[in-house]
C-alpha positions as protocol buffer text, in pm:
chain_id: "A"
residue {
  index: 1
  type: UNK
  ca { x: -37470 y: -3918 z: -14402 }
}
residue {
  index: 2
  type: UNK
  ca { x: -37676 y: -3660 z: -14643 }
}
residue {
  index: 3
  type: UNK
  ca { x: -37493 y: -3586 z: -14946 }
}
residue {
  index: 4
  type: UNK
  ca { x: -37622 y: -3273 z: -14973 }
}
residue {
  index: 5
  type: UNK
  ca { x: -37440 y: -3131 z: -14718 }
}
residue {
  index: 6
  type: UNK
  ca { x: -37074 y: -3047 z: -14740 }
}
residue {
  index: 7
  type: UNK
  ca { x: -36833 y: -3284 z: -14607 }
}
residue {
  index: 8
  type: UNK
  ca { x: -36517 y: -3297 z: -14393 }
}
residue {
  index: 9
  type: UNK
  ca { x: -36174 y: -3466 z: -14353 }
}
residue {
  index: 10
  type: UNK
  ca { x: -36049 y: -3445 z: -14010 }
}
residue {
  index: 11
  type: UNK
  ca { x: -35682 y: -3501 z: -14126 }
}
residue {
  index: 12
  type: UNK
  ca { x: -35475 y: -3474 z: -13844 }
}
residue {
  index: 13
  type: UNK
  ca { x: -35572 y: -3429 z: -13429 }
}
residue {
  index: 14
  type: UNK
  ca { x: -35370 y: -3240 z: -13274 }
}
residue {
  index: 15
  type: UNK
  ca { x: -35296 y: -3218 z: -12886 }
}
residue {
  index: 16
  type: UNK
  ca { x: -35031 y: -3034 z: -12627 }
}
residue {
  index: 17
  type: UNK
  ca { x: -34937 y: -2921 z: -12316 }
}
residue {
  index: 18
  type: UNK
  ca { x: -34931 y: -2536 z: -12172 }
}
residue {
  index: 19
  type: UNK
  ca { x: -34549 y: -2453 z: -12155 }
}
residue {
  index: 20
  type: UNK
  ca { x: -34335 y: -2104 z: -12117 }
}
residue {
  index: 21
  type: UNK
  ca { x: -34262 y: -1855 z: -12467 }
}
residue {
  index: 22
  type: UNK
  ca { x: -34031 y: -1617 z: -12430 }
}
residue {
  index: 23
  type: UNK
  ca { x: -34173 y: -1285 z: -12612 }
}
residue {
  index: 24
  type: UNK
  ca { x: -33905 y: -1008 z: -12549 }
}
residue {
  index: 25
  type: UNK
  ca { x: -33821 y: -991 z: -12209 }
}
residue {
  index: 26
  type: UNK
  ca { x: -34127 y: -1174 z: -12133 }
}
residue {
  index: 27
  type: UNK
  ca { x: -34224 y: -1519 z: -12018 }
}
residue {
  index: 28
  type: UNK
  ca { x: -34573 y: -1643 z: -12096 }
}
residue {
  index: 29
  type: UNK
  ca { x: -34738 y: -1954 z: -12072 }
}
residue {
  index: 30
  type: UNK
  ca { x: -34926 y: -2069 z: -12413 }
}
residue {
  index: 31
  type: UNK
  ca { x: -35024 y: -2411 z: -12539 }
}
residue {
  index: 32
  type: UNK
  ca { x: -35036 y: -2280 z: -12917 }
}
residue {
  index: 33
  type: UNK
  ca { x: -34769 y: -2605 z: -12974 }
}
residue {
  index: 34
  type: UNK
  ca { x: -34977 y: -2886 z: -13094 }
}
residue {
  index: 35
  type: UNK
  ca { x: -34845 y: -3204 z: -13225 }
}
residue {
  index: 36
  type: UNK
  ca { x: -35052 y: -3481 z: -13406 }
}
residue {
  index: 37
  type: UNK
  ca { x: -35163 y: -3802 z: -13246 }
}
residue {
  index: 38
  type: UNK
  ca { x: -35276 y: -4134 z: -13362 }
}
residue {
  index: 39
  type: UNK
  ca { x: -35550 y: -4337 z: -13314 }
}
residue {
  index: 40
  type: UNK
  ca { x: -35899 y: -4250 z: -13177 }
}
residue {
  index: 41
  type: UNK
  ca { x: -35873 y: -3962 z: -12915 }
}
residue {
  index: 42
  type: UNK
  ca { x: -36152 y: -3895 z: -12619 }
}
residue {
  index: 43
  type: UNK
  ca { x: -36351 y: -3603 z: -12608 }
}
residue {
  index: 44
  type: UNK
  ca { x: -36541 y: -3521 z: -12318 }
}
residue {
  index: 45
  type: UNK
  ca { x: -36761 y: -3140 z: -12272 }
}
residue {
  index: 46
  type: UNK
  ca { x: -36425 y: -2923 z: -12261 }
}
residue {
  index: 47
  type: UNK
  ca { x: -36228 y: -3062 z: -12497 }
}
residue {
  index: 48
  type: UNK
  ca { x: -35971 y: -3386 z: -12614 }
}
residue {
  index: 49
  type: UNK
  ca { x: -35793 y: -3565 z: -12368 }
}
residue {
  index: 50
  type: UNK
  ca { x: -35396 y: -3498 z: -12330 }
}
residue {
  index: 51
  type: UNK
  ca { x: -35461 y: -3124 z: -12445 }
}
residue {
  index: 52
  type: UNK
  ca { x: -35431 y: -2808 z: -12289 }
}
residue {
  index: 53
  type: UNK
  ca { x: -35513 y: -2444 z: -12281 }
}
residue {
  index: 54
  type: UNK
  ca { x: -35288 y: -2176 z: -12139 }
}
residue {
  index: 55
  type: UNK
  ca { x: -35564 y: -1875 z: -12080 }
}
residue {
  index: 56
  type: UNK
  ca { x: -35928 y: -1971 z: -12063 }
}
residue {
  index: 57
  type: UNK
  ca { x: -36015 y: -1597 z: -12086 }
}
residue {
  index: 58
  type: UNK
  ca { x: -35966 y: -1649 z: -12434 }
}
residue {
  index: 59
  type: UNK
  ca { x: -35937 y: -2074 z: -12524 }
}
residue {
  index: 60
  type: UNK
  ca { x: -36107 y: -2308 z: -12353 }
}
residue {
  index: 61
  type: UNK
  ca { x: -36450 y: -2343 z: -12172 }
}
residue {
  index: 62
  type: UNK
  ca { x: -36737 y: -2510 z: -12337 }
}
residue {
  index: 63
  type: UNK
  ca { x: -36805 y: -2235 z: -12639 }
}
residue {
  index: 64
  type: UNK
  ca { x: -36434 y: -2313 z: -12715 }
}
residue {
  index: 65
  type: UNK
  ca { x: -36336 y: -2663 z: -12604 }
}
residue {
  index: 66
  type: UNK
  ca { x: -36215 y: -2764 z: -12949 }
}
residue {
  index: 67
  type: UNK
  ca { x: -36021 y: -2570 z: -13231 }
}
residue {
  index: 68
  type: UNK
  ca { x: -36025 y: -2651 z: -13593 }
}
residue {
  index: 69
  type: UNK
  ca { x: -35793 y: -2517 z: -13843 }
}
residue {
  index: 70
  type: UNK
  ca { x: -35836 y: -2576 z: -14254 }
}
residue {
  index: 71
  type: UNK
  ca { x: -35561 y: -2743 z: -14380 }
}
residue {
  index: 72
  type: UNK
  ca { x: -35574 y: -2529 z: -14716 }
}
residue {
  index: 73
  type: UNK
  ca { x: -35458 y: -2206 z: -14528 }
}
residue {
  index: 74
  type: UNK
  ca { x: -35151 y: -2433 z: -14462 }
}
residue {
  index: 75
  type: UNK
  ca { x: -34979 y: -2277 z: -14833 }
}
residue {
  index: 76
  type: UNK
  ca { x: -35055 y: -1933 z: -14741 }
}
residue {
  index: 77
  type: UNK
  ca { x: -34874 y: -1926 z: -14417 }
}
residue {
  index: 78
  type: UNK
  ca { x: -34550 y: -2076 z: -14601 }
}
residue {
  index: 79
  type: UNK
  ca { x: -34564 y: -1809 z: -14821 }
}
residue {
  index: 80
  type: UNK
  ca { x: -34648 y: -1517 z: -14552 }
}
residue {
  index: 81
  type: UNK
  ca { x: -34386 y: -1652 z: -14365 }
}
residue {
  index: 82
  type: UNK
  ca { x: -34087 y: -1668 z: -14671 }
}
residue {
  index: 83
  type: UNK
  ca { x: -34179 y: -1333 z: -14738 }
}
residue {
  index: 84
  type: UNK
  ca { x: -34063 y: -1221 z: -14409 }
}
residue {
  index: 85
  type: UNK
  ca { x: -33741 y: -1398 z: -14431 }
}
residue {
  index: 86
  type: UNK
  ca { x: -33852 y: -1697 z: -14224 }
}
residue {
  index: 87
  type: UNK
  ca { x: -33797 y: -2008 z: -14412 }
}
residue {
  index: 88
  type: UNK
  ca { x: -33788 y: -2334 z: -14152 }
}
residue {
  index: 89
  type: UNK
  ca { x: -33933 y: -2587 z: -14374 }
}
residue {
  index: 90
  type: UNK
  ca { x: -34256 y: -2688 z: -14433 }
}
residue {
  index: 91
  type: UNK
  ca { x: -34528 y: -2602 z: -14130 }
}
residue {
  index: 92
  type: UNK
  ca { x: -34620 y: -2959 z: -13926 }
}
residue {
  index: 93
  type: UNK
  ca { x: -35003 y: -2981 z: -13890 }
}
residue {
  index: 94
  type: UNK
  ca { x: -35107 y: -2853 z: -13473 }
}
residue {
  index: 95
  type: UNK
  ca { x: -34860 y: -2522 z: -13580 }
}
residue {
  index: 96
  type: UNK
  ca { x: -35144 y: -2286 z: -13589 }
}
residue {
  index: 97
  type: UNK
  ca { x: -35293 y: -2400 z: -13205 }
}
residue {
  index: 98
  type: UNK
  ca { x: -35566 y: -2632 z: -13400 }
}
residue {
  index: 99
  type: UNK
  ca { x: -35678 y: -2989 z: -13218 }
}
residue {
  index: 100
  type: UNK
  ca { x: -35826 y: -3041 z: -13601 }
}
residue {
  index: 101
  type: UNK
  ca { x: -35649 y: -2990 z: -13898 }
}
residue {
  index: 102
  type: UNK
  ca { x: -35940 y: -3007 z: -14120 }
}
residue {
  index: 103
  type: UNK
  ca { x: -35986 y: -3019 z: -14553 }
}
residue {
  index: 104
  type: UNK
  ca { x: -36297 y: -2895 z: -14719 }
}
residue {
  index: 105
  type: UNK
  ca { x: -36506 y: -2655 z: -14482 }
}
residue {
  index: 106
  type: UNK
  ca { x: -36357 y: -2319 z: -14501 }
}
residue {
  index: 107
  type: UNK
  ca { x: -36489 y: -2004 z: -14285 }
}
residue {
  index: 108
  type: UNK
  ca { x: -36737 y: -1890 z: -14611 }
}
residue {
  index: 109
  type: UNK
  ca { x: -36891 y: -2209 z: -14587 }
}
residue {
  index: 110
  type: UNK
  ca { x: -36956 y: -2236 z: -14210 }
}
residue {
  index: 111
  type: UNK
  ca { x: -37183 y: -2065 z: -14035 }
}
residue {
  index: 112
  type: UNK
  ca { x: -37211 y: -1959 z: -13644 }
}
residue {
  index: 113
  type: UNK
  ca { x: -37470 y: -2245 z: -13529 }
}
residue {
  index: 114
  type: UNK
  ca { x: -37373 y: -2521 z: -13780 }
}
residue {
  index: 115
  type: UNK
  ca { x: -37282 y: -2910 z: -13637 }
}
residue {
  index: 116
  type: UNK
  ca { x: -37059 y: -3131 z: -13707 }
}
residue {
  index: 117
  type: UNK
  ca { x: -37141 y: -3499 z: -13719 }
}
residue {
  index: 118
  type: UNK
  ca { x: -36848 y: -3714 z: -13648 }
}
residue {
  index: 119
  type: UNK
  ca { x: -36897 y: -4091 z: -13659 }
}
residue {
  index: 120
  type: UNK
  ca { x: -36905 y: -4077 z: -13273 }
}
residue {
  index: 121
  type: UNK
  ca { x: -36947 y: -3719 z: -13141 }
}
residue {
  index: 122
  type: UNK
  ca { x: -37100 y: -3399 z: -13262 }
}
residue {
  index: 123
  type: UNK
  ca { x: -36946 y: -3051 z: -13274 }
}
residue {
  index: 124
  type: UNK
  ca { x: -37097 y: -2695 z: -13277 }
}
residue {
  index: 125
  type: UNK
  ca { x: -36964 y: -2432 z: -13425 }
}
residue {
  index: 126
  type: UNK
  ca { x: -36956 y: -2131 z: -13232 }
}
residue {
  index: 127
  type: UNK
  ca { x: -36701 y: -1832 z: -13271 }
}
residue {
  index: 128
  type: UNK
  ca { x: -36367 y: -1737 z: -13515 }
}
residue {
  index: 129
  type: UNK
  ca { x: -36038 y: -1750 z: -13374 }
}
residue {
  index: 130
  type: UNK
  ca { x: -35914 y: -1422 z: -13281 }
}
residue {
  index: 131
  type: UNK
  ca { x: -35549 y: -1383 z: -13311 }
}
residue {
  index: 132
  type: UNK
  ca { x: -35325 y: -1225 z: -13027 }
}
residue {
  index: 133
  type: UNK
  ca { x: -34964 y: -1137 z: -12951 }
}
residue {
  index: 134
  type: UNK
  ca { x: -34904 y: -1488 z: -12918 }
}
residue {
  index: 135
  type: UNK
  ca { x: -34971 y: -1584 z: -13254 }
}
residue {
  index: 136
  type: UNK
  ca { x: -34766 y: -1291 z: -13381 }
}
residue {
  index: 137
  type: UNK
  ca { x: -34475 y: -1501 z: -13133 }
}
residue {
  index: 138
  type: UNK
  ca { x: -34517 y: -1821 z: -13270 }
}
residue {
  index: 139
  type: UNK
  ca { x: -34562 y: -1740 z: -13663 }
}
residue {
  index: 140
  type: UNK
  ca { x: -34229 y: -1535 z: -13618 }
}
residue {
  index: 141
  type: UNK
  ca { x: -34352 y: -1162 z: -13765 }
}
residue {
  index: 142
  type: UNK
  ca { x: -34559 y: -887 z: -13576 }
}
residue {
  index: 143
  type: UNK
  ca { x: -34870 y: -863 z: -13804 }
}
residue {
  index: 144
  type: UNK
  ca { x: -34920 y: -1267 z: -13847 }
}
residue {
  index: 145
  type: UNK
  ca { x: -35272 y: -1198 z: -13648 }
}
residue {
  index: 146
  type: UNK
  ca { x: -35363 y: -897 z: -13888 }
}
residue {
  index: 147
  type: UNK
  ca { x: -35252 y: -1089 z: -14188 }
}
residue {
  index: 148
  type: UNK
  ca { x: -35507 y: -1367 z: -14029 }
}
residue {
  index: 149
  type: UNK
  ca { x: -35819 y: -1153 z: -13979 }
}
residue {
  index: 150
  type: UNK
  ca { x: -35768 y: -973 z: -14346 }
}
residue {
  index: 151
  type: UNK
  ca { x: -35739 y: -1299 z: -14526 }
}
residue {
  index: 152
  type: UNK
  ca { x: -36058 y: -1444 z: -14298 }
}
residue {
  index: 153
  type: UNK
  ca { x: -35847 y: -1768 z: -14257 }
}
residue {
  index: 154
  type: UNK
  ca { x: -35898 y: -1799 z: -13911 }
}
residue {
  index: 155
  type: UNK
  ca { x: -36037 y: -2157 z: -13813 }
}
residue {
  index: 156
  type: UNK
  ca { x: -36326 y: -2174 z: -13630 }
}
residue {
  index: 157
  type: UNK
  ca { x: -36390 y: -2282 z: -13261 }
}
residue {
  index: 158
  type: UNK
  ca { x: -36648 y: -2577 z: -13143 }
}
residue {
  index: 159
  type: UNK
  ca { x: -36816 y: -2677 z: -12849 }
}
residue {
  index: 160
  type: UNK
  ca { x: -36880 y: -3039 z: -12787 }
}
residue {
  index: 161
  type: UNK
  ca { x: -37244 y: -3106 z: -12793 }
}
residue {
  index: 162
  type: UNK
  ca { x: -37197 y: -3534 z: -12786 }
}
residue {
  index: 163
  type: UNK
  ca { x: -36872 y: -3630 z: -12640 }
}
residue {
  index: 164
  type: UNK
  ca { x: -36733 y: -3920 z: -12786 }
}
residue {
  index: 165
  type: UNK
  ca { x: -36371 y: -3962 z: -12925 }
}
residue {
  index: 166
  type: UNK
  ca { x: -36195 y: -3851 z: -13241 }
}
residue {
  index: 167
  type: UNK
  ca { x: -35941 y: -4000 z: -13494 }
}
residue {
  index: 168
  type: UNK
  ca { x: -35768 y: -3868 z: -13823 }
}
residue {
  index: 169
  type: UNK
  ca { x: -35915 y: -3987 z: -14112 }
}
residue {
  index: 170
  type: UNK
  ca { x: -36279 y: -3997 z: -14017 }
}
residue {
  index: 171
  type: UNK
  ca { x: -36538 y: -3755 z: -14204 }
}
residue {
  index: 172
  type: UNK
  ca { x: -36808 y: -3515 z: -14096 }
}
residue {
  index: 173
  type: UNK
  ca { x: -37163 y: -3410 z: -14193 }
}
residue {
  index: 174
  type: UNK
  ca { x: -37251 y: -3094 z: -14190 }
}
residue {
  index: 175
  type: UNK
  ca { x: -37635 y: -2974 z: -14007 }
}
residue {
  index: 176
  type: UNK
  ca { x: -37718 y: -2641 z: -14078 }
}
residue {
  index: 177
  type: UNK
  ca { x: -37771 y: -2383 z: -13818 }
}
residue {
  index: 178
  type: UNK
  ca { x: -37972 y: -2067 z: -13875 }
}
residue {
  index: 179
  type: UNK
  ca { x: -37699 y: -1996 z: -14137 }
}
residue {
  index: 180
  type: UNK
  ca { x: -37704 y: -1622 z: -14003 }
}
residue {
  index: 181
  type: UNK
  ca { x: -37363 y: -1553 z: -13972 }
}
residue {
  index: 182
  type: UNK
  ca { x: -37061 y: -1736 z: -14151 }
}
residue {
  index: 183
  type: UNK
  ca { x: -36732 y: -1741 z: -13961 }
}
residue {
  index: 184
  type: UNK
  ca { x: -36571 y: -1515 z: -14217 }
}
residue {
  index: 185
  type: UNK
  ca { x: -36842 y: -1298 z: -14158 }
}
residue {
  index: 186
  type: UNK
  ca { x: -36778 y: -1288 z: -13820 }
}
residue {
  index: 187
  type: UNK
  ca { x: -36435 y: -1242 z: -13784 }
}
residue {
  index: 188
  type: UNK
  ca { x: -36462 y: -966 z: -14051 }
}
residue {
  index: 189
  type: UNK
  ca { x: -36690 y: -783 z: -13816 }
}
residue {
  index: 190
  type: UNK
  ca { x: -36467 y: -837 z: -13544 }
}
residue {
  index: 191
  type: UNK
  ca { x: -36193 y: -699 z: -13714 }
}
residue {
  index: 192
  type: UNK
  ca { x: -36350 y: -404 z: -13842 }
}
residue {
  index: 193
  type: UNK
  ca { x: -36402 y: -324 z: -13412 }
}
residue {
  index: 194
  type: UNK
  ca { x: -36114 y: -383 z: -13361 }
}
residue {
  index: 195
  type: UNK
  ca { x: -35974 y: -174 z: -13614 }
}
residue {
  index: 196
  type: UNK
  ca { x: -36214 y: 128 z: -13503 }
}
């Protein structure tokens, strides 16, 4: 493993099933529940086995087969959410939608491009999570998925470039991509569309 490159704890992996929300008089499918699992987890070309997505317009597919989620945004949601009168304890790891709860690669320090070498698979990283009425849902307050694109903490989404299997615990190299365009960068400039 070069030491020169920054590493990462895969702390928790996180699977679930598609199942119905109610959002106002609505009924929508979502599979933003994720729970943690132990032991070593398969991962084949769209993602870990025993998981789900609910719309693959959005989740899903190759460019997004696998989520991952920095544990050290973790705080901040607590706090966004007691400020809005919503005190339920402290947030299980899988609550924000990620299959990887992850410490010590933020979205500054990842870049569009970059891999991730896992003792038995490799990840890409290729797009920030966009947050949608759903998130909003789940968090509890409307502007949860403007709160996420303002403070850049996101999570980033990975394809699966060696399938292999996954466990908690186990660390990660970093490889470099072009480095042209970090993940906060990204979902900055997406924001700053959408807020056009």
């Amino acid at each position: 493993m070069p030491s020169s490159q920054p590493c990462l704890l895969l702390r928790h992996v996180n699977v679930g099933l598609a199942h119905p929300l109610r959002i106002g008089e609505r009924r929508i499918l979502t599979a933003i529940g994720k729970a943690p699992v132990t032991g070593p987890v398969g991962l084949n070309r769209l993602g870990l086995d025993g998981d789900e997505q609910a719309d693959l317009s959005v989740h899903g597919g190759l460019d997004k087969a696998v989520y991952a989620y920095p544990a050290e945004h973790y705080p901040f949601w607590q706090a966004q959410r007691h400020a809005h009168g919503l005190d339920g304890g402290a947030l299980l790891p899988g609550f924000m939608g990620e299959n990887l709860t992850v410490e010590g690669l933020r979205e500054q320090e990842v870049y569009v491009g970059d891999r991730l070498h896992f003792p038995d698979c490799v990840l890409r990283v290729t797009a920030p999570r966009e947050p949608c009425y759903k998130f909003n849902a789940v968090m509890g307050f409307a502007q949860a998925g403007r709160s996420m694109a303002l403070a850049g903490c996101c999570g980033y989404y990975l394809a699966v470039d060696q399938p292999g299997s996954l466990a908690a615990g186990q660390r990660a190299w970093l490889e470099p991509g072009q480095r042209g365009l970090s993940i906060a960068q990204a979902i900055a400039g997406k924001w700053a569309k959408h807020a056009r």
